[in-house]
C-alpha positions in Angstrom: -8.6 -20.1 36.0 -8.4 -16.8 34.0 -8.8 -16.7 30.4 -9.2 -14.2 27.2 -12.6 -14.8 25.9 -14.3 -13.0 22.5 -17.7 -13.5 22.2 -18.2 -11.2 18.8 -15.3 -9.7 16.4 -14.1 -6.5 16.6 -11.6 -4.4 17.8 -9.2 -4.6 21.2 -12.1 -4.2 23.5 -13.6 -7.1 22.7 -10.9 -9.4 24.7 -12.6 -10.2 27.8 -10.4 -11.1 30.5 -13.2 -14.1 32.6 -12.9 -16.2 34.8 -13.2 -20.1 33.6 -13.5 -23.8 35.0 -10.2 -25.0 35.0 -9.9 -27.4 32.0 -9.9 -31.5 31.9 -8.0 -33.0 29.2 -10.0 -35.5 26.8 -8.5 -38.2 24.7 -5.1 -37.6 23.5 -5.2 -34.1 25.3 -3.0 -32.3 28.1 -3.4 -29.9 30.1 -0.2 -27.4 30.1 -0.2 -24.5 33.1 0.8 -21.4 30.7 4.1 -19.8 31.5 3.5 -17.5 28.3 1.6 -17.1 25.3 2.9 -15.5 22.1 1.0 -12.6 20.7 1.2 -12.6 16.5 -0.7 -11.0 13.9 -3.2 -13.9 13.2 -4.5 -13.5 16.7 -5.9 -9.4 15.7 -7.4 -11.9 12.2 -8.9 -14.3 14.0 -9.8 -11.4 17.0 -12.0 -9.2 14.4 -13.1 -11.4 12.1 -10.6 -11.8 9.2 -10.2 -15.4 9.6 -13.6 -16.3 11.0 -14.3 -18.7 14.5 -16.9 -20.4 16.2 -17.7 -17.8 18.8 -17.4 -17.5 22.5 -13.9 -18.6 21.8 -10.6 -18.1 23.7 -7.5 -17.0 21.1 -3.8 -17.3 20.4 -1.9 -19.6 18.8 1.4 -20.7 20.3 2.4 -21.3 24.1 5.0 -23.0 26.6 4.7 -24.5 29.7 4.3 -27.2 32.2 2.0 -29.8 31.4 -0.2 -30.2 34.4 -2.5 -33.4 33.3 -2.9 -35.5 30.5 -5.9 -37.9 29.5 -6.6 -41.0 28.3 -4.4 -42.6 25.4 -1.1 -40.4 26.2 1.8 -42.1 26.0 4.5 -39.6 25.0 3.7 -36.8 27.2 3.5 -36.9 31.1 3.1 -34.3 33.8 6.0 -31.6 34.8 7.2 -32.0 31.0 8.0 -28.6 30.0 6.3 -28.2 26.0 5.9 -25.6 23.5 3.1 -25.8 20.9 2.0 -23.5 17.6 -0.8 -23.4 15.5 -3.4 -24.3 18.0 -6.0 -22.2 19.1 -6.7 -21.3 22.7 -3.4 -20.3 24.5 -4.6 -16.6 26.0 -5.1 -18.3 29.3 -3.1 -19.8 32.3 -4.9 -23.9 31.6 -4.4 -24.8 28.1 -5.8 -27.6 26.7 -3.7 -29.2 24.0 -3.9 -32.3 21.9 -0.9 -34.4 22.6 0.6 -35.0 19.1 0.8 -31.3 18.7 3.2 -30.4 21.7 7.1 -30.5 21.2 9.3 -30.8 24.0 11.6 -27.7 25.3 15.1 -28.8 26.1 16.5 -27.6 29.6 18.5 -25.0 27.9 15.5 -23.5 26.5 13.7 -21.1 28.9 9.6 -22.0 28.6 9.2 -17.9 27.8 11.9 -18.2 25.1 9.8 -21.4 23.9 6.7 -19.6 23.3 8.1 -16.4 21.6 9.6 -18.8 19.4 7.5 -21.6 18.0 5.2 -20.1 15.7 7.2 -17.5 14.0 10.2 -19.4 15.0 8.7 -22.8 12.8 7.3 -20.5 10.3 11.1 -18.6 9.3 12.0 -22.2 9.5 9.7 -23.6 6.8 10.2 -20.4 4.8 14.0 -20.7 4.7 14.5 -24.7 4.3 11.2 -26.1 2.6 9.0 -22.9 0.4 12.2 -22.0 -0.8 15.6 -23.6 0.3 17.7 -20.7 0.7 21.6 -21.2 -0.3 24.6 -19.8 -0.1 25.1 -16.3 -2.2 21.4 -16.3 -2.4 20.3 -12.4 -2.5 17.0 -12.4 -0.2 14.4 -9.8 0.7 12.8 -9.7 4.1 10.0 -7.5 4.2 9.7 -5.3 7.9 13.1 -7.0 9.2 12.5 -5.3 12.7 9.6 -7.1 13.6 9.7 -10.4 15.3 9.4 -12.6 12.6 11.8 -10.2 9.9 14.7 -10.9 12.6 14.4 -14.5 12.8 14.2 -14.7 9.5 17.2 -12.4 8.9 19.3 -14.8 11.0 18.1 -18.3 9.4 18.7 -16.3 5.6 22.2 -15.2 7.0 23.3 -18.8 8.9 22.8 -20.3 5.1 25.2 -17.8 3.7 22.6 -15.7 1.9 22.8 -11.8 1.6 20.0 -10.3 3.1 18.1 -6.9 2.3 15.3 -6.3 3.9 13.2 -3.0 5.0 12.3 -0.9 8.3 10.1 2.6 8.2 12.9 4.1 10.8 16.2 4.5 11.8 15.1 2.3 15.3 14.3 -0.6 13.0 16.8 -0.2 10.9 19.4 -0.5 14.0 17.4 -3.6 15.5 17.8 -4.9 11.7 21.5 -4.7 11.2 21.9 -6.4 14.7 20.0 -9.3 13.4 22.1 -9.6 10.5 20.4 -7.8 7.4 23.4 -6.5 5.1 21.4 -3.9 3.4 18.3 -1.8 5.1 16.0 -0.3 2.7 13.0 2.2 3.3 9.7 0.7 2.3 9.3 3.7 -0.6 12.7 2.6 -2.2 13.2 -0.8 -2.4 11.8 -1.8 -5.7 14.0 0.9 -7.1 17.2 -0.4 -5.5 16.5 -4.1 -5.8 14.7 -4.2 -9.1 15.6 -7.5 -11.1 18.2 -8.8 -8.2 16.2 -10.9 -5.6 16.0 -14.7 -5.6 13.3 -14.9 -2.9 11.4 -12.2 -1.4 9.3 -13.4 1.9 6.9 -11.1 2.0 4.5 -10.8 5.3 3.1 -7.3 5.0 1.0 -7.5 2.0 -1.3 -5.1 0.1 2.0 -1.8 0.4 4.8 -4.2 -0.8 3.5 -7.2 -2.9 3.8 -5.1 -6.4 7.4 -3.9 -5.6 8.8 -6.7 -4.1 7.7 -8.7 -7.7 9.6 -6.1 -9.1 13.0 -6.9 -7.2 12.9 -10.4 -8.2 15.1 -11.6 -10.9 13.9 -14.1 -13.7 12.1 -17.3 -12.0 12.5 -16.0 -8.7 10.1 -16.8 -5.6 7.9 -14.3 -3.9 6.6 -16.2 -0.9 3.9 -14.1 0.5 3.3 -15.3 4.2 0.9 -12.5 5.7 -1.1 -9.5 4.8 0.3 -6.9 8.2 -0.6 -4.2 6.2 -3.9 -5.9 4.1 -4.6 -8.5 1.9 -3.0 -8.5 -1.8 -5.7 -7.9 -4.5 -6.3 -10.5 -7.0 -2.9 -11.4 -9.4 -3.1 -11.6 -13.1 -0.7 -14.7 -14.1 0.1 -12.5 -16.6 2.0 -10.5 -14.5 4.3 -13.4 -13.4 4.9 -14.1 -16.8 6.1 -10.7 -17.6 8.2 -9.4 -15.3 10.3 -13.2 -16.1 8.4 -16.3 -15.2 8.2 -15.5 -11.6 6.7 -17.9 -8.8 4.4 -17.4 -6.2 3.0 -19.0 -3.1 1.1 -18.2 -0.4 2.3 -20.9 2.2 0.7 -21.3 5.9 2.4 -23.1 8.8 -0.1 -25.7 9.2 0.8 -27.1 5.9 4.2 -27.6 7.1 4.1 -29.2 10.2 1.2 -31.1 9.7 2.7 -34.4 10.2 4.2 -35.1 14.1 7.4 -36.1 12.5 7.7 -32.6 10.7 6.9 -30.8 13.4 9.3 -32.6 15.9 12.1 -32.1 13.5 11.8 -28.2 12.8 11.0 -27.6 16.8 14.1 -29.7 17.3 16.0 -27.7 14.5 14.6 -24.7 16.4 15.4 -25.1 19.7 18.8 -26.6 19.4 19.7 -22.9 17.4 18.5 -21.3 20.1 21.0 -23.4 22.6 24.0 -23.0 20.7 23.7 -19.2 20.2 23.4 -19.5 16.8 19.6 -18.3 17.1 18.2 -15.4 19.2 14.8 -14.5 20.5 14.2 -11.0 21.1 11.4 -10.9 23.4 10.9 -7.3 23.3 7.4 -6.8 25.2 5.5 -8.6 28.3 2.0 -7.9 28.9 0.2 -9.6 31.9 -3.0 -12.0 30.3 -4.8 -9.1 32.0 -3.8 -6.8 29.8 -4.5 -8.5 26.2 -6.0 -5.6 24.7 -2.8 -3.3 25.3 -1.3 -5.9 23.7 -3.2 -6.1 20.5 -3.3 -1.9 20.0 0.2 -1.9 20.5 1.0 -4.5 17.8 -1.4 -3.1 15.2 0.1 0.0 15.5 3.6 -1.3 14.9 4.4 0.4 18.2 6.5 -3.2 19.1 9.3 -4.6 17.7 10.6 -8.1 18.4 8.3 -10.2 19.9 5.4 -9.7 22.6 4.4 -12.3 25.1 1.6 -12.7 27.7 2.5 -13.6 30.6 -0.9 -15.6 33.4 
């Protein structure tokens, strides 16, 4: 089998596209035959260092496909089951290895491409929207970068609660892609604060360093900033003082893995998840396919916000 190996951190060059044994599954493990690997900002972290790994290592952290083995002790998962996973490391390759309890099924009316575009940002807009904040009806939510993958999906689970969304774009493209989603009011990233200031409940902020300070400035008293990602570079250190100030605001910085940690959680929002998707209530906009081949295409483009939507690689 092929798979994308980095042996150092750096940059997009150092994905190497090798050839591997093909995988045996250990206790409580399968082995799933990769129809696609998603491609998200944690994978360029844990790629050049940000978020440090045991190196040689093989990235990416969600997948779908066919499971093609399983090993000793699995009882819930057999072979030809299609499954999804998220939040475990090693899916840039066509044999993933996968413990069992961390795999969800993917109902028939789920494509397994669809699956992997969206179980981690998919369960992460989930989590955001219904746990770190349970968004409600006439809530007035921010959605920082609303074009990107995980902005839209999080545009449509803000707008099925009955919330009013804002959210900003850098270009009239995004902005389009935005409104489609759902957003009722698309904002430049220079003007926001201004607009906003003082009338945000929640603002879920995944960018970072260029719109932490203004997007504390659009919430109202005791609102929520829920700062999920640093796109654009980590936040510096906050003063509690500043919360306090600008009227007793909240923060968190919350990480999937926190809210699917327990099999039962994780079943439930993948179930949630998938079931949106089936209906038509929830959609996936897989806007780029890059052959495993071509990994490091995929990473540049991504870091240099040439994407919107999602971006898959496909064995």
């Amino acid at each position: 089998m092929h798979a994308i190996i980095v042996s150092a951190p750096g940059g997009p060059e150092v994905l190497e596209y090798a050839e591997r044994p093909d995988p045996v599954p250990g206790d409580g493990e399968v082995v799933v035959d990769v129809a696609a690997s998603g491609v998200n900002f944690i994978d360029i972290y844990h790629r050049s260092g940000a978020y440090p790994l045991p190196l040689p290592t093989t990235i990416g952290s969600e997948g779908a496909g066919t499971v093609s083995a399983v090993g000793p002790g699995v009882r819930d998962v057999a072979v030809g089951d299609t499954v999804a996973w998220a939040s475990v490391l090693g899916s840039y390759t066509e044999k993933a290895v996968v413990p069992a309890d961390r795999v969800v099924p993917v109902p028939d009316g789920v494509p397994a491409e669809v699956a992997a575009a969206a179980m981690l940002q998919g369960l992460t807009a989930h989590y955001l929207t219904h746990s770190t904040y349970v968004v409600k009806e006439g809530d007035q939510v921010l959605i920082h970068a609303g074009a990107g993958g995980m902005g839209q999906l999080l545009i449509q689970l803000a707008k099925l609660k009955g919330a009013q969304v804002s959210t900003t774009v850098s270009s009239s493209e995004k902005e389009k892609l935005a409104r489609e989603a759902g957003a009722d009011e698309v904002l430049r990233y220079d003007s926001f604060a201004e607009a906003l200031r003082g009338s945000i409940n929640v603002v879920y902020d995944g960018v970072g360093a260029t719109t932490f300070d203004g997007g504390l400035e659009a919430l109202r008293p005791r609102g929520l900033m829920a700062l999920y990602g640093a796109a654009s570079g980590p936040v510096p250190p906050v003063d509690p003082q500043t919360l306090n100030k600008q009227g007793s605001l909240f923060l968190t910085r919350p990480t999937l893995a926190h809210y699917i940690a327990e099999r039962a959680e994780l079943l439930q929002r993948a179930s949630d998840l998938f079931g949106w998707i089936a209906s038509g209530q929830l959609t996936i906009n897989v806007s780029h396919r890059y052959a495993l081949a071509d990994a490091r295409q995929a990473h540049d483009d991504l870091a240099a916000r040439r994407t919107t939507g999602k971006l898959l690689l496909i064995p």
